[in-house]
N, C-alpha and C positions, 0 to 999 in steps of 0.2 A: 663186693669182693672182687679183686681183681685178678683174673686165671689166667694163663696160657698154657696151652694145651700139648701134648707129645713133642718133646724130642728124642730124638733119633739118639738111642744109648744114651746112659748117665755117665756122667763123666766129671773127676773128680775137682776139675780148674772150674769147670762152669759154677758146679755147686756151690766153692767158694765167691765167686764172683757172682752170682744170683744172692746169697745172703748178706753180701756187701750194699747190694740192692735193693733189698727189703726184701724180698724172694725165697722160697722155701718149695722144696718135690715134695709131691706125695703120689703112691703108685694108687690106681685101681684095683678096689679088690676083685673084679673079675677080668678085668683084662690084663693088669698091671702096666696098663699106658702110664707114664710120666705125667702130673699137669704139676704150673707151678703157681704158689698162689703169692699175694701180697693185700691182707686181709684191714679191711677200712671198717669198723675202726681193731686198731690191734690188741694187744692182751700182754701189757708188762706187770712184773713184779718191783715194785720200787724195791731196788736193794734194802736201803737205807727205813726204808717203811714194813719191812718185813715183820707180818705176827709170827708170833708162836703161843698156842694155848697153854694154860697151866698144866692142862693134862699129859700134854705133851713132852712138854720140860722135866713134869717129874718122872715120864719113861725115860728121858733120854736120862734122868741121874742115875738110874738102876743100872745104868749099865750094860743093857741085855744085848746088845749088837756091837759088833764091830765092826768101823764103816772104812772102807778101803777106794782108792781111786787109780781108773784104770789097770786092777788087776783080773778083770773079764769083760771088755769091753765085749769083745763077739757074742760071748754070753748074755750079757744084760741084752743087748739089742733084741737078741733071739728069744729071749723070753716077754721082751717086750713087743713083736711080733705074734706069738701065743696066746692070739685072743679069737673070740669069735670072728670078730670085723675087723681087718688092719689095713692100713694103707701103706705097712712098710714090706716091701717085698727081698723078692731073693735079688732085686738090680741095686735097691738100696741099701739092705744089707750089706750087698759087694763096695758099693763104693763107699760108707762110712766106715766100713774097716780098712778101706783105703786110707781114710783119711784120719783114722786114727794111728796109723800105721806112720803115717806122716804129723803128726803131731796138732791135729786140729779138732781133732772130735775126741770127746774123754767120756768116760762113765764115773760115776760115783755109785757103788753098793755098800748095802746094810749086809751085814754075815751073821749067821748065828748057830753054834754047834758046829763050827764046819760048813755048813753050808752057806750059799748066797740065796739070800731069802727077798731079796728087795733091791731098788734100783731105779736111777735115772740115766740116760746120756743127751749127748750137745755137742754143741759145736762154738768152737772161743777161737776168733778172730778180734784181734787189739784189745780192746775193754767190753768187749760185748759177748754174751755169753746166750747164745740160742737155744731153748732148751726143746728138745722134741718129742722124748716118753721116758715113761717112766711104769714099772712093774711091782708087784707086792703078792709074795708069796706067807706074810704075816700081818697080820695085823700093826699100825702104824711104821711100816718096815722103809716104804717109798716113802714115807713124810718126814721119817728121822733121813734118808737122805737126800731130800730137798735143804733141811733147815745147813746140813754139813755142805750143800753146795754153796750154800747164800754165805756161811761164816768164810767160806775159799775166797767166794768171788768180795765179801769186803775187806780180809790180808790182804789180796793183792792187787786192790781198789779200781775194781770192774765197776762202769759207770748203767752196765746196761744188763737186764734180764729178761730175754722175749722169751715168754708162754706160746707165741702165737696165736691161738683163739682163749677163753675165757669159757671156763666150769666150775661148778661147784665144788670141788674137789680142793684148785687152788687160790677159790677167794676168799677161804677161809684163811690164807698164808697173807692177804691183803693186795693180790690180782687186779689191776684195774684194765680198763681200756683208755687209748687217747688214741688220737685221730690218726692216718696215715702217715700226714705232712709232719707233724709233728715227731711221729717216730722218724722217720725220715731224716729229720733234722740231729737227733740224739744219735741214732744209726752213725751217720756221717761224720760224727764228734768221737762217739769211743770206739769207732773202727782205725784209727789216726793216734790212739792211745799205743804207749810201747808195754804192756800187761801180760803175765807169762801166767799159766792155769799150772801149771806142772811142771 
């Protein structure tokens, strides 16, 4: 894997320009130093290849959730910070609600009863769509809004879905890795796309 280590403040052009680059922060959980990685081999979602279980599909016909986009961005984050181990802190927080603030980082949540039960957010530069975490306060609540991000990003014909690393959790949705170079090459192609997320 390939790191670099502490810079001085997060700051919101770098971060764009770092994920233009294959690049991605994650803080320390006990220092909250900055490092930034670009991980060999990487971890995409083929749009185009995406599962969905049968089990799945027949929760989402029930109806139980109603999935909204960007209407609690700081929230989702913050909930998805609310784990024992995180790597997203209070400097990343600050700057993805910057950068949502500016139109480049979205959330997608599950709702139910009123409440926000569930959630991912990312980051959409041209047809690439970075994904970074994702929270679940119901059972398949994060997964019904995975499958609604993947239906977004093929309306409005996103060529690219980075995971960043690979778990069990999303290779069940059909998660693979392919090499640096290779993302690299993809990277380079639907960052140059004119693709609007919102």
């Amino acid at each position: 894997m390939s790191q670099v280590h502490d810079r001085q403040g997060l700051e919101a052009d770098f971060v764009l320009l770092s994920y233009c680059n294959g690049y991605f922060p994650m803080a320390d959980e006990r220092t909250g130093a900055i490092s930034w990685y670009s991980p060999d081999p990487r971890a995409i979602i083929p749009i185009e290849g995406f599962k969905v279980s049968r089990s799945l599909k027949q929760r989402i016909r029930k109806h139980d959730f109603i999935v909204r986009v960007n209407s609690a961005f700081e929230t989702v984050i913050r909930r998805c910070a609310d784990r024992a181990t995180t790597w997203i802190s209070d400097e990343i927080i600050r700057v993805y609600v910057e950068l949502h603030r500016r139109g480049f980082a979205h959330s997608v949540e599950t709702w139910r009863g009123g409440n926000l039960v569930g959630g991912l957010y990312g980051v959409a530069i041209g047809a690439a769509f970075f994904g970074e975490s994702m929270f679940t306060r119901q059972v398949d609540a994060s997964k019904i809004a995975l499958v609604a991000l993947v239906e977004r990003l093929r309306a409005r014909r996103f060529q690219l879905l980075d995971t960043q690393f690979i778990n069990p959790h999303i290779t069940q949705f059909g998660c693979i890795e392919i090499s640096r170079n290779f993302y690299l090459k993809m990277l380079s192609k639907a960052i140059q796309i004119d693709a609007t997320f919102y």
